[in-house]
Every structure is written in structure tokens, then in C-alpha cells.
The first five atom37 places (N, CA, C, CB, O) and aatype in JSON, in Angstrom:
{
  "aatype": [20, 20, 20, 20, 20, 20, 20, 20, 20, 20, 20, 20, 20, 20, 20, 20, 20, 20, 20, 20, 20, 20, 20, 20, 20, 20, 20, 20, 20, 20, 20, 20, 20, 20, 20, 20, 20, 20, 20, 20, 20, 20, 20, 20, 20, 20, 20, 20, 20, 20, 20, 20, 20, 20, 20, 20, 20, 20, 20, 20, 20, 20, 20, 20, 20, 20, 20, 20, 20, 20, 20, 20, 20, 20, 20, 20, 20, 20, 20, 20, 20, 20],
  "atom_mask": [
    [1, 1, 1, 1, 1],
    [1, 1, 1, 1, 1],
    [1, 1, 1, 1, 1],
    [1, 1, 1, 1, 1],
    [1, 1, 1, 1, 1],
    [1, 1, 1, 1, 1],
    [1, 1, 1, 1, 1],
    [1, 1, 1, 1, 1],
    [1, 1, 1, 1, 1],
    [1, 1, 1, 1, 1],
    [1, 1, 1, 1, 1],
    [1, 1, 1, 1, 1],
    [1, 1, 1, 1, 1],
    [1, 1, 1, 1, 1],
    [1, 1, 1, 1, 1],
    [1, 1, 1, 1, 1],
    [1, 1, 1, 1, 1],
    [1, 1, 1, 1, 1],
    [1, 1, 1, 1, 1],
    [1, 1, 1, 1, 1],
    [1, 1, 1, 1, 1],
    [1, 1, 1, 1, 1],
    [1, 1, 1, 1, 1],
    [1, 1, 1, 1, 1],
    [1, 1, 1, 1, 1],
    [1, 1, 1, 1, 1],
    [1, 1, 1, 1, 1],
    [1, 1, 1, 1, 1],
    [1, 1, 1, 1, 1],
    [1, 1, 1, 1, 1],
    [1, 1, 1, 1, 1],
    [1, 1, 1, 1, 1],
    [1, 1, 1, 1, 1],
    [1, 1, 1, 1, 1],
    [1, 1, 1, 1, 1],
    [1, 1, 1, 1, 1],
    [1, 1, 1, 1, 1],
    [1, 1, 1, 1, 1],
    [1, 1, 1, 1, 1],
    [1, 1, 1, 1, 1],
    [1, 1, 1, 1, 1],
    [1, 1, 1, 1, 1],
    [1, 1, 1, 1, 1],
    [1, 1, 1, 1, 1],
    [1, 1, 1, 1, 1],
    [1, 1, 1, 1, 1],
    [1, 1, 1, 1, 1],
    [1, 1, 1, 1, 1],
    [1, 1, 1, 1, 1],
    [1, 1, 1, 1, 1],
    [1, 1, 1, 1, 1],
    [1, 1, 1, 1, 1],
    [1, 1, 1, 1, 1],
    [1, 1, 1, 1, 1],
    [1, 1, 1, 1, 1],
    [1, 1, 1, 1, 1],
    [1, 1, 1, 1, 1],
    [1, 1, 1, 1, 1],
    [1, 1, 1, 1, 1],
    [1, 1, 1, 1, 1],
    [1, 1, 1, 1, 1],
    [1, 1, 1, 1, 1],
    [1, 1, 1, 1, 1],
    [1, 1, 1, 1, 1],
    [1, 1, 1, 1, 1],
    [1, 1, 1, 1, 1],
    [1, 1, 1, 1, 1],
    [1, 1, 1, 1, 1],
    [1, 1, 1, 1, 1],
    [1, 1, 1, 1, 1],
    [1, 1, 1, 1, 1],
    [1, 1, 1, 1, 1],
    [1, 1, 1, 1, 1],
    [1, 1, 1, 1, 1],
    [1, 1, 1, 1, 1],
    [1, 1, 1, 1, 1],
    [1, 1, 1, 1, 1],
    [1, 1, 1, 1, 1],
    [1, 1, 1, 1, 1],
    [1, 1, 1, 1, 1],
    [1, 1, 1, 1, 1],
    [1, 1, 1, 1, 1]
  ],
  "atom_positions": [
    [[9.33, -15.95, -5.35], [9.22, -17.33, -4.92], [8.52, -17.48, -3.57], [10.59, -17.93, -4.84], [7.95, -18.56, -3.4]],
    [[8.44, -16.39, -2.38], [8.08, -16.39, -1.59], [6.39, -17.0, -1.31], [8.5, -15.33, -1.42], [5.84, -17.9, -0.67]],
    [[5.96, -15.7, -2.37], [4.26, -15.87, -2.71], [4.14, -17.46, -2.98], [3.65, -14.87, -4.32], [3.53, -18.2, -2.21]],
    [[4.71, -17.84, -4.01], [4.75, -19.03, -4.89], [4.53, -20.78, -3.75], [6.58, -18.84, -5.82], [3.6, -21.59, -3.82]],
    [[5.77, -20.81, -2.8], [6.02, -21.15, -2.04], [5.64, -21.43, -0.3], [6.59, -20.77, -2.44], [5.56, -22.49, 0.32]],
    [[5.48, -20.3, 0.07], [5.17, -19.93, 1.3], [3.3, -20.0, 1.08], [6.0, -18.3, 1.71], [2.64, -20.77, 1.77]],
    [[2.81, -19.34, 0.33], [1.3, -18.83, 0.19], [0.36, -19.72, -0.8], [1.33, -17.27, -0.42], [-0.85, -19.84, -1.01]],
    [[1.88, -20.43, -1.44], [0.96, -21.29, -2.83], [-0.18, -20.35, -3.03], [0.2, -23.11, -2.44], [-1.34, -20.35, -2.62]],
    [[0.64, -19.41, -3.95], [-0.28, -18.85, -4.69], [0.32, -19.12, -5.77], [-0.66, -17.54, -4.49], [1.55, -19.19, -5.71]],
    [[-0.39, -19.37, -7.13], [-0.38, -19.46, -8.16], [1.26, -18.76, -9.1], [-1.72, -18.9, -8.32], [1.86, -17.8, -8.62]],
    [[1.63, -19.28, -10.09], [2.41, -17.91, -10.69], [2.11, -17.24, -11.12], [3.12, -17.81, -11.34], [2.71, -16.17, -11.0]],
    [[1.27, -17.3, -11.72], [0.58, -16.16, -12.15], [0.08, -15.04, -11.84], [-0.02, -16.37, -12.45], [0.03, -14.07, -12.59]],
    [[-0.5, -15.13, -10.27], [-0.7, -14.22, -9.29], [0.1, -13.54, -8.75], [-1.14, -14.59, -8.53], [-0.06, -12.33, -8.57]],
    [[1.49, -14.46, -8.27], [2.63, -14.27, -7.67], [3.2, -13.17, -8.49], [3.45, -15.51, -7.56], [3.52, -12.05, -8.09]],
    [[3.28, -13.65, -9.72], [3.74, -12.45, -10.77], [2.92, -11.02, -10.7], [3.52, -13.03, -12.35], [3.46, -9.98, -10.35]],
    [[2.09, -11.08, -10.94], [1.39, -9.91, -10.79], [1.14, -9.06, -9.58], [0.38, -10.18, -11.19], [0.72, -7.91, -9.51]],
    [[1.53, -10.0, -8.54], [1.61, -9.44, -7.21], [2.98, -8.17, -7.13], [1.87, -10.86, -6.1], [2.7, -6.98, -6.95]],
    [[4.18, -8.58, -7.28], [5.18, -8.48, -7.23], [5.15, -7.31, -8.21], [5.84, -9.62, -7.37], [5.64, -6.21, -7.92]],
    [[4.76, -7.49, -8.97], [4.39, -6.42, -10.18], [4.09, -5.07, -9.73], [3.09, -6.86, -11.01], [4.66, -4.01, -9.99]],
    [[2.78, -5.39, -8.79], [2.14, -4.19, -8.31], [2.64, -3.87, -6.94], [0.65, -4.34, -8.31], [2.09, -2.9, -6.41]],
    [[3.26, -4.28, -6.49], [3.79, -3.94, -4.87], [5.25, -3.02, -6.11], [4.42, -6.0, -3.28], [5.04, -1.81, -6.23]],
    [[6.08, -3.37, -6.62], [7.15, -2.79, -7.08], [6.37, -1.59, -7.73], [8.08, -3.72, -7.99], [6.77, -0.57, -7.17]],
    [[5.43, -1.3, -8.69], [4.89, -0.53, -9.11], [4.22, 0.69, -8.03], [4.17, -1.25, -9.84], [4.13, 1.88, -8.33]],
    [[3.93, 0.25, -7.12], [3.43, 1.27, -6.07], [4.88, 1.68, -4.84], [1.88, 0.39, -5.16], [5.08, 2.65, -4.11]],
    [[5.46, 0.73, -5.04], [7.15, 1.4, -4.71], [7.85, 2.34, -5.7], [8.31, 0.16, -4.64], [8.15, 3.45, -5.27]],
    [[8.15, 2.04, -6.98], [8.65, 2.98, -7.46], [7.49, 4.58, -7.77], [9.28, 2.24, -8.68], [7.88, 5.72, -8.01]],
    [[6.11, 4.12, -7.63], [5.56, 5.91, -7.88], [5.94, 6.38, -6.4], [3.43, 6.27, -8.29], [6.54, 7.45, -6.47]],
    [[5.8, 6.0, -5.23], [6.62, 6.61, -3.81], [7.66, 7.11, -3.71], [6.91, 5.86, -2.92], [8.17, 7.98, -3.01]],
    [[8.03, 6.31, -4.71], [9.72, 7.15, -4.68], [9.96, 7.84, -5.84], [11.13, 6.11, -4.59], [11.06, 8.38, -5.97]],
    [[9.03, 7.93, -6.82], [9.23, 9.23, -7.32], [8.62, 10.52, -6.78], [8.9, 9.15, -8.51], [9.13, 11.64, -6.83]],
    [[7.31, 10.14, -6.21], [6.9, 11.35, -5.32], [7.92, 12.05, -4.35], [5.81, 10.9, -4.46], [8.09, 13.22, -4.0]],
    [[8.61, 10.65, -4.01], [9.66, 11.72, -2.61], [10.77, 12.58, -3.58], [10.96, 10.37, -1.13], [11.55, 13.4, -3.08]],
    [[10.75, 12.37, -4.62], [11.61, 13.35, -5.67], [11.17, 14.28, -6.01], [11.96, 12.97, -6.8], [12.02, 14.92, -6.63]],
    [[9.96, 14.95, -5.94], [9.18, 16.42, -6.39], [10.34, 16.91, -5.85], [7.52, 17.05, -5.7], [11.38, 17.08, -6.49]],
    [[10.22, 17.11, -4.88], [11.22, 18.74, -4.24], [12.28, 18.82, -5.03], [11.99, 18.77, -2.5], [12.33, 19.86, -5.7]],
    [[13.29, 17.91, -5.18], [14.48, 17.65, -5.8], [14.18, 18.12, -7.72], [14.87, 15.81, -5.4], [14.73, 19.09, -8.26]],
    [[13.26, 17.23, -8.41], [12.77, 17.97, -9.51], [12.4, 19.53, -9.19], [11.55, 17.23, -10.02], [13.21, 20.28, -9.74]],
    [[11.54, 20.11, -8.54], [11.2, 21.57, -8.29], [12.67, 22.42, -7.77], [9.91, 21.61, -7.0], [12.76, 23.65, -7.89]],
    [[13.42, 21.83, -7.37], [14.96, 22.55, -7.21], [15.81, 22.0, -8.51], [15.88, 22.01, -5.56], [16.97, 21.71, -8.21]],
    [[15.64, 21.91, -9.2], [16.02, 21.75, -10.75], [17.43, 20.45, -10.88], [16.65, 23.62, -11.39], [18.63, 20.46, -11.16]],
    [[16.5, 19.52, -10.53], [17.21, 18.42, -10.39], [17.4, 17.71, -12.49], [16.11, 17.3, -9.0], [16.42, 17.8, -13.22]],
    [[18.12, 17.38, -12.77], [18.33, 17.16, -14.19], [18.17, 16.25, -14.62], [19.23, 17.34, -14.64], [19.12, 15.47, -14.56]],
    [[16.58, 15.67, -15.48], [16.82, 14.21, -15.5], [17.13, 14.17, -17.04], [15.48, 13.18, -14.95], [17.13, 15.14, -17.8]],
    [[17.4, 12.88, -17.35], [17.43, 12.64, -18.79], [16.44, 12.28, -19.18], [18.21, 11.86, -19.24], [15.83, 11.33, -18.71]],
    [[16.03, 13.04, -20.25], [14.28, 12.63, -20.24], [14.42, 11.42, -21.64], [12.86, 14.47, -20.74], [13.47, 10.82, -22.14]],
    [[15.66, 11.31, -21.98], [15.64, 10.34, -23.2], [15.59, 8.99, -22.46], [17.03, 10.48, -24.28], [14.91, 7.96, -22.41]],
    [[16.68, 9.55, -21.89], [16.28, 7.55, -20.72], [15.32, 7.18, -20.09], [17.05, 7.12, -19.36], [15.2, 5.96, -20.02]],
    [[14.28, 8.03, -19.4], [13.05, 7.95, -19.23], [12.51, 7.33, -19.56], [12.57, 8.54, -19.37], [12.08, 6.29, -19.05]],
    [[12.18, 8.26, -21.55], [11.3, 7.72, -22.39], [11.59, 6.44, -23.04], [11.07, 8.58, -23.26], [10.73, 5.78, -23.63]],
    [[13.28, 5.96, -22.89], [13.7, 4.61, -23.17], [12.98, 3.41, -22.81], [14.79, 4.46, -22.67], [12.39, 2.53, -23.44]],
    [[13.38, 3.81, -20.93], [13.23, 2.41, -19.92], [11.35, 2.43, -19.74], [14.32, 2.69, -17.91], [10.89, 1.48, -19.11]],
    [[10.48, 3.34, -20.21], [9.62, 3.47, -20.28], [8.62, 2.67, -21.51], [9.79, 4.55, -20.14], [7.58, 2.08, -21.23]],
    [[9.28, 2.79, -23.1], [8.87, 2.32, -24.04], [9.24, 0.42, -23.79], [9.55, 3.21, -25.27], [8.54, -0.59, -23.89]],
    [[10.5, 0.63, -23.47], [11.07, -0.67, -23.04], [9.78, -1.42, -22.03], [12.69, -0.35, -22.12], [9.38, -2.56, -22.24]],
    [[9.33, -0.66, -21.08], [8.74, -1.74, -19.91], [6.81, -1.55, -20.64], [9.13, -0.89, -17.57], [5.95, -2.27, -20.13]],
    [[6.67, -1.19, -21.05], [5.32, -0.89, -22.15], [5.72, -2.65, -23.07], [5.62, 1.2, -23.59], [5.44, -3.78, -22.68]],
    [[6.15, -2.38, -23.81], [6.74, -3.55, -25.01], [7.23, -5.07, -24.45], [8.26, -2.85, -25.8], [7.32, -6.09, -25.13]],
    [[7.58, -4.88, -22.66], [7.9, -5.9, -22.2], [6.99, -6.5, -21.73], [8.69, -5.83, -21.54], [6.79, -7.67, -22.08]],
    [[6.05, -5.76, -20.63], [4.73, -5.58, -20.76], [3.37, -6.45, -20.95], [4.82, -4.98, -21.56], [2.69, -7.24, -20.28]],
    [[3.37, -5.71, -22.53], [2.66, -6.65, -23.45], [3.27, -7.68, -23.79], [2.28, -6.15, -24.55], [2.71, -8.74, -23.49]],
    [[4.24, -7.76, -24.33], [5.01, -9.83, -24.2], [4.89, -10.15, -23.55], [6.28, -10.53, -24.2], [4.75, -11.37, -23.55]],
    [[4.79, -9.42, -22.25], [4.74, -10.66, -21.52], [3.6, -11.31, -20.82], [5.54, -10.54, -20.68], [3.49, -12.33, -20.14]],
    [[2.92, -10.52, -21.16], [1.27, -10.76, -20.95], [1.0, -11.62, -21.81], [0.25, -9.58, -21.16], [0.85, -12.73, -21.29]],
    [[0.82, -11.61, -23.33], [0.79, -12.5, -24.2], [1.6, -14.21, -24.05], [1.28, -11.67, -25.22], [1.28, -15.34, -24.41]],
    [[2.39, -13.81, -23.58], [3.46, -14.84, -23.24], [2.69, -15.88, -22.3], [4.85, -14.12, -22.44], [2.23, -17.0, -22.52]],
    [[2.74, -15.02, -21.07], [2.17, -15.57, -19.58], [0.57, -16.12, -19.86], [2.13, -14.1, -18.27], [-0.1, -16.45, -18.88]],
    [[0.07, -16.2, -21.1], [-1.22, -16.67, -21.38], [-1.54, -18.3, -21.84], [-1.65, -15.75, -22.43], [-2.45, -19.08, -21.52]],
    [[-0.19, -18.46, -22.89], [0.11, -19.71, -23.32], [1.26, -20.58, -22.77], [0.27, -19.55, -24.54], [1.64, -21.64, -23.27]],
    [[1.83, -19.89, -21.48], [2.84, -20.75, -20.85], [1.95, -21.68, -19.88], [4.03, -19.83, -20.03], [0.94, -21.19, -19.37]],
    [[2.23, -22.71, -19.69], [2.04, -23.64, -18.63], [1.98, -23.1, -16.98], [3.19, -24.62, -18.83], [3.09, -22.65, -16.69]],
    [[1.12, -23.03, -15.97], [1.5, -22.66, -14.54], [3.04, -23.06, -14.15], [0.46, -23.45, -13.51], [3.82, -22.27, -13.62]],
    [[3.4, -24.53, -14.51], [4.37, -25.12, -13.87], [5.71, -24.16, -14.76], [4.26, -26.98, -14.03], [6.58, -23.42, -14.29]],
    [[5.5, -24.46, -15.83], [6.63, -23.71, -16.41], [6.72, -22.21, -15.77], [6.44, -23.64, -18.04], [7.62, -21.95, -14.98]],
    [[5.94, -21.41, -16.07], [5.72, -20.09, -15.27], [6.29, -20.15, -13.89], [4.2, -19.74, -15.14], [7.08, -19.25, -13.6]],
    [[6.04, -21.01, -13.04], [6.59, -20.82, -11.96], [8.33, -21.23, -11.55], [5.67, -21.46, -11.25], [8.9, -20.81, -10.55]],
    [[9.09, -22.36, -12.86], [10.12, -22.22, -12.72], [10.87, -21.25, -13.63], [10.44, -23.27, -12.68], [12.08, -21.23, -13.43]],
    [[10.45, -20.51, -14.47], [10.79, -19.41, -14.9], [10.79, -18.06, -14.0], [10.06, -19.34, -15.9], [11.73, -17.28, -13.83]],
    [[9.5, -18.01, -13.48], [9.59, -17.08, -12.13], [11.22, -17.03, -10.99], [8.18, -17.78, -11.11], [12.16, -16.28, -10.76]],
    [[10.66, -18.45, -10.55], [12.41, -18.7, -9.63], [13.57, -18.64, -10.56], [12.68, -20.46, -8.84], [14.6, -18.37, -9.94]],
    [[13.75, -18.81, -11.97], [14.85, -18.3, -12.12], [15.29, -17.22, -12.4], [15.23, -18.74, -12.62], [16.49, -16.95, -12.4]],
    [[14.16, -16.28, -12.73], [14.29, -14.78, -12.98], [14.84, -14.29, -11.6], [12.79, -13.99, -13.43], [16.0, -13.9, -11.44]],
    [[14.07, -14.35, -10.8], [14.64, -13.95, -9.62], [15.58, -14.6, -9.11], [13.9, -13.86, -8.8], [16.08, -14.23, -8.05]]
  ]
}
């Protein structure tokens, strides 16, 4: 809402902003996990490949989605997600 609000930027942008700032946060923090993986840290690689197929599939809906929604709608859907 910040972007949305503060910057009047678009939702659409806003969305995708947020998108990619979280996206370049979570690969940082998996990088700061090498060592911990290389000392035989145990992941579940089924949940991985879960929350992984899951955000692929969400993804694309929601891309498709975010094409035929309205700006205005998009942006109060935005504030209520968050």
C-alpha cells in the first residue's frame, strides 16, 4: 500500500515491485544458508518442491488474473491482501 499510496504508483507496478524486492530478499537469505547446507543442514526437499510448484501455479494465475482485473479493483485487493 505504501508504493500505491505514498508514490501513486500504479497496482500493478506496486505489485510487481514488492514481488521483486521479496524475491531478491529471499535468494540473500538463502545464500547466507550455503555454509549451514555445506555442514549438512537437512532440508525437506518435498516441501521445497511443494511451496515451489505452488508459487509457479500461483504465479501464472495470477498474472493472467492481474491482466483482466480493473487498476481500481487491483489496488483494493492489493490493500486487502496485505
Amino acid at each position: 500500500p505504501a508504493l500505491i499510496l505514498l508514490l501513486r504508483m500504479p497496482a500493478r507496478y506496486a505489485s510487481a515491485t514488492s514481488l521483486l524486492v521479496m524475491s531478491i530478499n529471499m535468494a540473500v537469505a538463502g545464500l547466507g544458508r550455503i555454509p549451514q547446507f555445506a555442514a549438512g543442514l537437512d532440508v525437506d526437499w518435498l516441501v521445497v518442491a511443494l511451496f515451489t510448484a505452488g508459487s509457479a501455479l500461483g504465479s501464472i494465475g495470477g498474472e493472467a488474473a492481474g491482466r483482466r482485473i480493473p487498476d481500481r479493483i487491483a489496488t483494493i485487493l492489493f490493500g486487502v491482501l496485505l
